[in-house]
C-alpha positions in Angstrom: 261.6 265.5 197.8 261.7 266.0 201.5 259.3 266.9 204.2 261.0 270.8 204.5 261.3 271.0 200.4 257.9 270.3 200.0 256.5 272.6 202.7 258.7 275.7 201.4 257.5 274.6 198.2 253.4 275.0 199.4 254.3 278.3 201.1 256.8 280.0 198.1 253.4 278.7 195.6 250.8 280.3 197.9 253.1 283.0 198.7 253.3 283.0 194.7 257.3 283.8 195.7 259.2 281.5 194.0 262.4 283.1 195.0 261.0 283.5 198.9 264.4 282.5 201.2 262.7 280.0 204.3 264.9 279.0 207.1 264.0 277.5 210.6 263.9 280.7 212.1 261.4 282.5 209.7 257.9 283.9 211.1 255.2 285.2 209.1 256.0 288.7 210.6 259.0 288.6 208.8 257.4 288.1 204.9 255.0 290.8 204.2 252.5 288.9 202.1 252.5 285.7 205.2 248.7 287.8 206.5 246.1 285.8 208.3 244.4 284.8 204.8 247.7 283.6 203.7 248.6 281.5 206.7 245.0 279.4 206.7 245.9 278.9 202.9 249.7 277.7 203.6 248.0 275.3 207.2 245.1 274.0 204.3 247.5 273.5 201.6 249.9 271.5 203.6 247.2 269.3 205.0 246.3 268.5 201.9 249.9 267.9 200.2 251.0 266.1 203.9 247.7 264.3 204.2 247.7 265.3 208.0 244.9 267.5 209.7 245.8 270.8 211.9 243.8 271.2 215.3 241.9 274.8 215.4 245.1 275.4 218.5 247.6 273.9 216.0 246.5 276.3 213.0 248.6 279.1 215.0 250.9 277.4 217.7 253.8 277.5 215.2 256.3 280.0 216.1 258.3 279.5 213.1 258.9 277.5 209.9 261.2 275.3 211.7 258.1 274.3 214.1 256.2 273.6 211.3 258.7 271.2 209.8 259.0 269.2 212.7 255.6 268.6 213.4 255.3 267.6 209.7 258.3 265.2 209.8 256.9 264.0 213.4 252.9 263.7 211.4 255.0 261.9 208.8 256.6 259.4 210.5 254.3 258.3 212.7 251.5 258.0 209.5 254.0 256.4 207.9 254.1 253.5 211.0 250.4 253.6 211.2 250.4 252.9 207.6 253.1 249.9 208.2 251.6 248.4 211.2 247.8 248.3 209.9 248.9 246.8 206.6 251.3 244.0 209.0 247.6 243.4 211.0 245.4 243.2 207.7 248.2 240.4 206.9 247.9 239.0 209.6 244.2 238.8 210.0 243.7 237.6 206.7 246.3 234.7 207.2 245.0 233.6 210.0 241.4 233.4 208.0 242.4 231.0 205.9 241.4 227.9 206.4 244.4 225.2 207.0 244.3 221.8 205.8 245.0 219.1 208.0 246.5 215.4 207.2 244.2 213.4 208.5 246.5 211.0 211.0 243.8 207.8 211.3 244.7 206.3 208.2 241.2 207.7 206.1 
């Protein structure tokens, strides 16, 4: 599932509208149930299904779903290198841990 299917998916379920059309362009002026108690639900829910955390600004800087989504694909992606590149150091680090043997070159 992608990054915009699973955030129309948190917003139809907290919506509870499973049949709620989403585009780019959406606001939560245009869906009548999208109040203030919904939107901190929806921001909560995603951080939890996204593993990302929203900034008290960030909670209402979107202007539309398609903001949204790219900050989520954006949070994604760059977890996702995190993620990459501190499992690459952890290798590294413990490689270089590991004591090497040497051949002992005098003959003993």
């Amino acid at each position: 599932m992608t990054v915009e299917e699973r955030m129309r998916q948190v917003i139809r379920e907290v919506l509870d509208d499973d049949d709620l059309e989403l585009t780019d362009d959406t606001t939560a002026a245009d869906i009548e149930a999208w109040d203030s108690l919904a939107h901190i639900n929806i921001m909560f829910t995603l951080e939890s299904e996204f593993n990302v955390q929203f900034t008290d600004t960030q909670l209402y800087q979107f202007r539309n779903v398609g903001e949204l989504r790219r900050f989520l694909d954006g949070s994604i992606s760059q977890s996702a290198f995190r993620s990459t590149h501190a499992a690459m150091t952890q290798r590294s680090a413990r490689s270089s841990a590991i004591p090497h043997r040497h051949r002992r070159t005098d003959g003993g």
